[in-house]
CHARMM-style PDB file with segment names, atoms N, HN, CA, C and O in Angstrom:
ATOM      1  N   UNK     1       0.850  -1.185   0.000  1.00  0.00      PROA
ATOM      2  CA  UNK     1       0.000   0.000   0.000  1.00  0.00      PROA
ATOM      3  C   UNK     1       0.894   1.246   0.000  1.00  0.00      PROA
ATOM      4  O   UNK     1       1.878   1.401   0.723  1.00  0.00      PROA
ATOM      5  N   UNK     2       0.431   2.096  -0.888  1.00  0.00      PROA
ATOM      6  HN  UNK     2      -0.369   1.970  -1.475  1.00  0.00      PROA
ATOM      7  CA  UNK     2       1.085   3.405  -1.084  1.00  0.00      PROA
ATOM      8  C   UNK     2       0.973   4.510  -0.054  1.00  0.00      PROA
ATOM      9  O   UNK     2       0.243   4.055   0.826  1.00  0.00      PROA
ATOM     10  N   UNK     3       1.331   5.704   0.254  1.00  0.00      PROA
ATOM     11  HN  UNK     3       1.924   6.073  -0.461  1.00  0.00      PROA
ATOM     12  CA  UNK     3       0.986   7.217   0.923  1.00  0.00      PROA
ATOM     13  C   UNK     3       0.021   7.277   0.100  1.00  0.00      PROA
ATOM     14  O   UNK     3      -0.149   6.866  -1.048  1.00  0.00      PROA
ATOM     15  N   UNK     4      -0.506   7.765   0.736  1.00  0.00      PROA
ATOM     16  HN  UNK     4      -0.368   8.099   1.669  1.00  0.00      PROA
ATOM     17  CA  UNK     4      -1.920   8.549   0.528  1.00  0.00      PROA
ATOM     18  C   UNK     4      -1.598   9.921  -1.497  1.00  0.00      PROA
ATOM     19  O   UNK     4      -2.168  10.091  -2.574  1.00  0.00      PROA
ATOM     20  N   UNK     5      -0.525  10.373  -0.854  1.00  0.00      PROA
ATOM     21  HN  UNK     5      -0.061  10.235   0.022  1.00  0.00      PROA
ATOM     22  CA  UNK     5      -0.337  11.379  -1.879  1.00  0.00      PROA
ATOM     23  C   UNK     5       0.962  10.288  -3.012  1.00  0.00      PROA
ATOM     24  O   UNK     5       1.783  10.736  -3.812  1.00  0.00      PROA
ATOM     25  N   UNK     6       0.829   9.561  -2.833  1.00  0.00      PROA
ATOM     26  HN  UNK     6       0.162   9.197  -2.182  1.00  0.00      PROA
ATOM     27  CA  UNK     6       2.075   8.681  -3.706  1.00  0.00      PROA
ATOM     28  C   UNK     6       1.475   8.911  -5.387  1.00  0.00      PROA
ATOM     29  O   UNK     6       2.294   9.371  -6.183  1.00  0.00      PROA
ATOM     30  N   UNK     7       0.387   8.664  -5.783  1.00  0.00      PROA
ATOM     31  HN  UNK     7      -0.278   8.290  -5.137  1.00  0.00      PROA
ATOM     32  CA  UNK     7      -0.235   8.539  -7.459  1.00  0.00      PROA
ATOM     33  C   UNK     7       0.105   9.900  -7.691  1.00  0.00      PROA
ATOM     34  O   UNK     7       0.585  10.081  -8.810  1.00  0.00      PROA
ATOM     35  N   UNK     8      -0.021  11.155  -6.807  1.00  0.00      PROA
ATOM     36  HN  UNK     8      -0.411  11.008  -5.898  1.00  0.00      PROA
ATOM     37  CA  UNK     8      -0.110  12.137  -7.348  1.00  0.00      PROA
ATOM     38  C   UNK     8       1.264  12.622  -7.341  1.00  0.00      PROA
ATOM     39  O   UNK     8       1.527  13.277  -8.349  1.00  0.00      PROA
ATOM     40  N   UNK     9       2.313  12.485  -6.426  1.00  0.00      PROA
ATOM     41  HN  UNK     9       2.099  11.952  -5.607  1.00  0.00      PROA
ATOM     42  CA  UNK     9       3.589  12.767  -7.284  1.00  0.00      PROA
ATOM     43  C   UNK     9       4.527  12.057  -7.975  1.00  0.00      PROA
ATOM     44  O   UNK     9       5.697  12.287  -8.280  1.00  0.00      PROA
ATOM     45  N   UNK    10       3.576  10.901  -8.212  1.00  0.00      PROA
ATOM     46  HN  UNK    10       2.625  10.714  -7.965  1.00  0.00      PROA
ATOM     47  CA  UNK    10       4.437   9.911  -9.337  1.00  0.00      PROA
ATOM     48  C   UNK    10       3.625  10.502 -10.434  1.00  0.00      PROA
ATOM     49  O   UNK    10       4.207  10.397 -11.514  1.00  0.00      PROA
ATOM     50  N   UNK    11       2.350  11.150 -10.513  1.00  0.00      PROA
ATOM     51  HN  UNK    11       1.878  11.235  -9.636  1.00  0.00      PROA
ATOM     52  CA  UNK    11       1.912  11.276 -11.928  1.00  0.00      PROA
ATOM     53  C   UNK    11       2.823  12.816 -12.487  1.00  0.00      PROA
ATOM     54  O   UNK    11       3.089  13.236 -13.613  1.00  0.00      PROA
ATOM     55  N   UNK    12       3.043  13.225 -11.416  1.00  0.00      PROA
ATOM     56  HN  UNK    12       2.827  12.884 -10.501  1.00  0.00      PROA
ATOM     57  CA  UNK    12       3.732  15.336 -11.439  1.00  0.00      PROA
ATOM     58  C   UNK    12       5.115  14.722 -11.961  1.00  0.00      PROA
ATOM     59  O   UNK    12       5.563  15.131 -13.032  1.00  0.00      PROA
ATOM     60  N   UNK    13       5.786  13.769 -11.242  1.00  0.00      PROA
ATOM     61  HN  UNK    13       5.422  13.436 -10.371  1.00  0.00      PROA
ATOM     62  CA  UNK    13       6.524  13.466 -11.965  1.00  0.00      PROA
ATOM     63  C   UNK    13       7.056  12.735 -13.604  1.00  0.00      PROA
ATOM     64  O   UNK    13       7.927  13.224 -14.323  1.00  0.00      PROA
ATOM     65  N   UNK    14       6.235  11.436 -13.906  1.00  0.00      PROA
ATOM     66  HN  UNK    14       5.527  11.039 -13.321  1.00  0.00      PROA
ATOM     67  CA  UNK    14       6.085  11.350 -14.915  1.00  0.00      PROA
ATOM     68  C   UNK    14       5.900  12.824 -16.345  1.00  0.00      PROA
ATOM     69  O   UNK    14       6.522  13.109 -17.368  1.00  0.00      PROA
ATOM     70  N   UNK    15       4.804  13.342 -15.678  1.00  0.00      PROA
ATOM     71  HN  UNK    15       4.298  13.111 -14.847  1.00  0.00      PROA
ATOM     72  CA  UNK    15       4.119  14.518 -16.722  1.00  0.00      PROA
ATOM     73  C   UNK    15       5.346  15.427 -16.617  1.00  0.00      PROA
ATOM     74  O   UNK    15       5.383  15.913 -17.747  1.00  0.00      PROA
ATOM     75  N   UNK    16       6.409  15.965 -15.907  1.00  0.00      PROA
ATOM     76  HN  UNK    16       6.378  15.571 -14.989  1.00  0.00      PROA
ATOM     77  CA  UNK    16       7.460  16.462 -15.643  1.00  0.00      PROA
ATOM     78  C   UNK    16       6.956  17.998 -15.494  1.00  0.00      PROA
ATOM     79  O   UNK    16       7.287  19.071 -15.998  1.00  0.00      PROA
ATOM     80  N   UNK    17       5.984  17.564 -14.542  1.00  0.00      PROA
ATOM     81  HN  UNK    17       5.716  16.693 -14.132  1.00  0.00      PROA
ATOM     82  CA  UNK    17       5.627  18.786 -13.786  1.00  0.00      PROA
ATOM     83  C   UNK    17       6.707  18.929 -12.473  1.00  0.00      PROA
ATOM     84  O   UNK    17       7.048  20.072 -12.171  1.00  0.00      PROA
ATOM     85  N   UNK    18       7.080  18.139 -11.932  1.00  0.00      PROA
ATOM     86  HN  UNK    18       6.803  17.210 -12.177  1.00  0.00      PROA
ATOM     87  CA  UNK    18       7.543  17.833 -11.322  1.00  0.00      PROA
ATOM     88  C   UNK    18       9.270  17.536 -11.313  1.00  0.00      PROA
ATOM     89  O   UNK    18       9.390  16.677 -12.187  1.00  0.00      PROA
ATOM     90  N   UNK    19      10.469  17.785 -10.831  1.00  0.00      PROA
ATOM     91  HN  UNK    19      10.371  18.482 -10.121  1.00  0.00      PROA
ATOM     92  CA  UNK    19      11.867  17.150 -10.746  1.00  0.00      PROA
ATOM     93  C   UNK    19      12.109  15.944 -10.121  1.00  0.00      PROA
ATOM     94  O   UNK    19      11.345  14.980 -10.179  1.00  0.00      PROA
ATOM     95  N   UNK    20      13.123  15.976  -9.545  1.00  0.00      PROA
ATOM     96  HN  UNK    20      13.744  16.758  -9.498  1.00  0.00      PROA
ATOM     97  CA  UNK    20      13.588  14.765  -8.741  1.00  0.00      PROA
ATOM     98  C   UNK    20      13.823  15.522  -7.646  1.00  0.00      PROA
ATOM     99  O   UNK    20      13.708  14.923  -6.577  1.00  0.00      PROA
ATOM    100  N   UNK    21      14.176  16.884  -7.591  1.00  0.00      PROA
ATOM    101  HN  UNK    21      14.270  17.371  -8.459  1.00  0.00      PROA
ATOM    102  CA  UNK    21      14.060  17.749  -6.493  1.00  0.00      PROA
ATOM    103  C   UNK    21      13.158  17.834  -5.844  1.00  0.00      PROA
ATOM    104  O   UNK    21      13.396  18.004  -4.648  1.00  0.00      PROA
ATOM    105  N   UNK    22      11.307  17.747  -6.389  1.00  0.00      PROA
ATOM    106  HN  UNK    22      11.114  17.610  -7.361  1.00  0.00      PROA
ATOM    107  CA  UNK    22      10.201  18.205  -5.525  1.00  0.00      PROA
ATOM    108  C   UNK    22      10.158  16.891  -5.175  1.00  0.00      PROA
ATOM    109  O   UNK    22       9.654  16.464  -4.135  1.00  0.00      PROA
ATOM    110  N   UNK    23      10.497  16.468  -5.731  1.00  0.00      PROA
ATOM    111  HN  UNK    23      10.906  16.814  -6.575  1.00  0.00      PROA
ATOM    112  CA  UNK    23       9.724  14.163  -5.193  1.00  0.00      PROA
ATOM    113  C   UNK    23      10.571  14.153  -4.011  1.00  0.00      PROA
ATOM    114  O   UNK    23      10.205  13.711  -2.922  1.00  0.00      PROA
ATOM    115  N   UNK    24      11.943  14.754  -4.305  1.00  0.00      PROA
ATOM    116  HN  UNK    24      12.240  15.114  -5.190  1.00  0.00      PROA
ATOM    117  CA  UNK    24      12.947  14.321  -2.746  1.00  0.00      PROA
ATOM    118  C   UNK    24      12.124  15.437  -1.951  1.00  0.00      PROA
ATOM    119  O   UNK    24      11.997  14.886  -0.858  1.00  0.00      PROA
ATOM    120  N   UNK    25      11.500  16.655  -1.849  1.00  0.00      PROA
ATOM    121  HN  UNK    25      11.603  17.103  -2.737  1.00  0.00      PROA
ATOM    122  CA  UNK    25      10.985  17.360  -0.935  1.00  0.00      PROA
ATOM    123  C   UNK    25       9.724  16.902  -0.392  1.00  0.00      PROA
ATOM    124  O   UNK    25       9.349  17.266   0.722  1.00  0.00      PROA
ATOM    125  N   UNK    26       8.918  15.964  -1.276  1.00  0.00      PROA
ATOM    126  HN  UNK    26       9.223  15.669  -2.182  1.00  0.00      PROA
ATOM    127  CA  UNK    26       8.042  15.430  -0.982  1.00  0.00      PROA
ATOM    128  C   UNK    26       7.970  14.173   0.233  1.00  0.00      PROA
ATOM    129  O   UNK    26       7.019  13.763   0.899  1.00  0.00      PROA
ATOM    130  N   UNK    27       9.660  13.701   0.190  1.00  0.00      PROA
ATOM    131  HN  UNK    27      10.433  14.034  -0.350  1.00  0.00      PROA
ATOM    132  CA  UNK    27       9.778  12.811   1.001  1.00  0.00      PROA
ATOM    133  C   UNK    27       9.879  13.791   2.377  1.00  0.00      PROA
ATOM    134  O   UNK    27       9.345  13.488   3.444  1.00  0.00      PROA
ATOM    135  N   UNK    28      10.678  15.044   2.148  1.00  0.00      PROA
ATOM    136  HN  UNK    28      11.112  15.290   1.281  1.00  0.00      PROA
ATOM    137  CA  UNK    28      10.918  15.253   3.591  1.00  0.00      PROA
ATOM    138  C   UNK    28       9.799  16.481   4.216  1.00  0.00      PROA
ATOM    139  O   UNK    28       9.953  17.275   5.144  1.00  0.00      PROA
ATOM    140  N   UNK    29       8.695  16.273   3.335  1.00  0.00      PROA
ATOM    141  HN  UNK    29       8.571  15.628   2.581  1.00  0.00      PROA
ATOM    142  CA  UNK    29       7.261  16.656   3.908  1.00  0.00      PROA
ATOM    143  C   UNK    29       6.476  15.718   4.399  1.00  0.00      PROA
ATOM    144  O   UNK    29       5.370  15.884   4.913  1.00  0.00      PROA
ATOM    145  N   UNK    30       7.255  14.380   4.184  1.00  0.00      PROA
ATOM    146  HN  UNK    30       8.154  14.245   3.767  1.00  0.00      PROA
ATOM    147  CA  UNK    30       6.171  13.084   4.589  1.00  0.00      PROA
ATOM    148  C   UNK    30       4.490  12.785   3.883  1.00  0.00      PROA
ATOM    149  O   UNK    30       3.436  12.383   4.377  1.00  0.00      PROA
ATOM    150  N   UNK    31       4.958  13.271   2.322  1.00  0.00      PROA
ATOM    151  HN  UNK    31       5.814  13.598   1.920  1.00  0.00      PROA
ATOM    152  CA  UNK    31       3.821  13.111   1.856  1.00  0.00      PROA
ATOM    153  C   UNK    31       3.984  11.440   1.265  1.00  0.00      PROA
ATOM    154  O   UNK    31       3.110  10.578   1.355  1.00  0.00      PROA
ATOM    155  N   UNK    32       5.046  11.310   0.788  1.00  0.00      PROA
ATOM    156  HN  UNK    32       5.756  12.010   0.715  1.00  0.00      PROA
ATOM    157  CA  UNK    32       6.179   9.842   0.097  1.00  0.00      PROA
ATOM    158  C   UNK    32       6.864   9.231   1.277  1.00  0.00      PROA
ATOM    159  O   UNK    32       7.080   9.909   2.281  1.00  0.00      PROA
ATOM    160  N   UNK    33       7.169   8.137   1.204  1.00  0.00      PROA
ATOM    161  HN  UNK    33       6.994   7.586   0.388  1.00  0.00      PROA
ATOM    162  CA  UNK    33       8.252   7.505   1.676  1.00  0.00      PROA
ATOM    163  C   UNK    33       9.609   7.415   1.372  1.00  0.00      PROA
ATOM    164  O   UNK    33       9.748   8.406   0.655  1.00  0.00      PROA
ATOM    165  N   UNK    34      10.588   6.937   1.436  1.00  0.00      PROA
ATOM    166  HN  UNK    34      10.475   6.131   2.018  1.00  0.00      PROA
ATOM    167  CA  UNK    34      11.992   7.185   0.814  1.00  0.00      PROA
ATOM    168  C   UNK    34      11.984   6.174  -0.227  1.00  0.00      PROA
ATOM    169  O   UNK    34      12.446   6.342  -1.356  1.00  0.00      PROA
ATOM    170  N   UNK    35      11.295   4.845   0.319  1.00  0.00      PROA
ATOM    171  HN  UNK    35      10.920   4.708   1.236  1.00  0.00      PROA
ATOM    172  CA  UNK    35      11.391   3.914  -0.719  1.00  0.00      PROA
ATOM    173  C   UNK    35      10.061   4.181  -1.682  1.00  0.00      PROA
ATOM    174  O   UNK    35       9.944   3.438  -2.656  1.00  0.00      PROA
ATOM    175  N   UNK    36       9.188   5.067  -1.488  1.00  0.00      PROA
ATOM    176  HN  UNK    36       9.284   5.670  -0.696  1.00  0.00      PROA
ATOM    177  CA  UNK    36       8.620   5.146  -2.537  1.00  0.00      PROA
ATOM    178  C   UNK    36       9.170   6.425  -3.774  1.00  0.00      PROA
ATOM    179  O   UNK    36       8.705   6.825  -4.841  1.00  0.00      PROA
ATOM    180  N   UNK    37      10.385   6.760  -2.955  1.00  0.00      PROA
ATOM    181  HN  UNK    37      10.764   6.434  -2.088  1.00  0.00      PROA
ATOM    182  CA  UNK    37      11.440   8.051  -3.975  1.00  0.00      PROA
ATOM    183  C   UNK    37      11.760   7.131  -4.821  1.00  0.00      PROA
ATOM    184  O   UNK    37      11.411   7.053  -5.999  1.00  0.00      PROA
ATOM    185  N   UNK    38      12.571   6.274  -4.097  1.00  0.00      PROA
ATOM    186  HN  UNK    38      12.854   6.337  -3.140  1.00  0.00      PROA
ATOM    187  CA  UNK    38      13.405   5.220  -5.119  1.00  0.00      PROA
ATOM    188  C   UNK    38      12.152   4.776  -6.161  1.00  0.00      PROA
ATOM    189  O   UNK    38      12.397   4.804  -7.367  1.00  0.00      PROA
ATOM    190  N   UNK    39      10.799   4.363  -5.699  1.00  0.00      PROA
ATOM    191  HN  UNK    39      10.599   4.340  -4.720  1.00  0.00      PROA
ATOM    192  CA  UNK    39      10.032   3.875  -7.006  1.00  0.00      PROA
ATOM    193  C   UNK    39       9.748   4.526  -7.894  1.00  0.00      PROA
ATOM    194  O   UNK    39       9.888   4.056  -9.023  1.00  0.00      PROA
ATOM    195  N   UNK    40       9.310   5.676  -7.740  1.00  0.00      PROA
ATOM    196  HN  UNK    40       9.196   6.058  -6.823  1.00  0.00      PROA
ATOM    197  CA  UNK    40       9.053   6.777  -8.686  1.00  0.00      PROA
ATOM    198  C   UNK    40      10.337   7.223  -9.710  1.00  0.00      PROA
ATOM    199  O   UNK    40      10.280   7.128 -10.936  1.00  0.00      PROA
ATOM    200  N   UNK    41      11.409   7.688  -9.008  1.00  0.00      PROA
ATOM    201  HN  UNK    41      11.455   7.765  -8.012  1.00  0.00      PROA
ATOM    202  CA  UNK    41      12.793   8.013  -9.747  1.00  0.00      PROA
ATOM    203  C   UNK    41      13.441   6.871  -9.783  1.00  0.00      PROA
ATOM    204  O   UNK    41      13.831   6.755 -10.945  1.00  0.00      PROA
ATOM    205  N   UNK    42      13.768   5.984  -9.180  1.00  0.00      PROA
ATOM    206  HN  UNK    42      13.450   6.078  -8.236  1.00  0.00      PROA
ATOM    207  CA  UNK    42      14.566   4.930  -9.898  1.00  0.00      PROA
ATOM    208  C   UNK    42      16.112   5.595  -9.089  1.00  0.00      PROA
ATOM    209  O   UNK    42      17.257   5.490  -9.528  1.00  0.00      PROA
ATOM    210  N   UNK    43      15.786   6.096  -8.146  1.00  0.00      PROA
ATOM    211  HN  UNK    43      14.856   6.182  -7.789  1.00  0.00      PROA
ATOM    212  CA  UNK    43      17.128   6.429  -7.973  1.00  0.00      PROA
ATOM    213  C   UNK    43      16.771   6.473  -5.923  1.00  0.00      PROA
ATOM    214  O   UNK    43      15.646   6.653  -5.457  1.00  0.00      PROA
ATOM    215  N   UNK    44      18.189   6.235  -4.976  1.00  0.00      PROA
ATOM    216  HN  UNK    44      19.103   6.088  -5.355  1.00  0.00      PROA
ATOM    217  CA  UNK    44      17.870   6.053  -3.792  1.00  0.00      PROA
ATOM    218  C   UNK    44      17.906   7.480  -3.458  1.00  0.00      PROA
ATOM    219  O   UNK    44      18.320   8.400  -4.163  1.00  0.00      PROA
ATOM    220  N   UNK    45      17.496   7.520  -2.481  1.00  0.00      PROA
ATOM    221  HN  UNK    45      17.159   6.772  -1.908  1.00  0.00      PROA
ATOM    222  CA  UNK    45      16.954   8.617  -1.615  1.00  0.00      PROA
ATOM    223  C   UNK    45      18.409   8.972  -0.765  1.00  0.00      PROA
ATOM    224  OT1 UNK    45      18.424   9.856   0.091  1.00  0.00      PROA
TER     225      UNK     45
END
């Protein structure tokens, strides 16, 4: 099971509304998890 806000900054990201910068800020707003950084970007947190 995902965060609550997980679809919506994997979709900001995909659409590249979004960086790899706001997804990592997203983690340290606790909207994401760290391992859900790594799912979205493909890259570790």
């Amino acid at each position: 099971m995902h965060s609550e806000k997980f679809e919506k900054v994997k979709r900001f990201f995909i659409l590249k509304v979004w960086n790899e910068v706001r997804v990592r800020n997203a983690v340290k707003m606790n909207w994401i998890t760290d391992e859900e950084f790594t799912e979205i970007t493909g890259k570790e947190f």
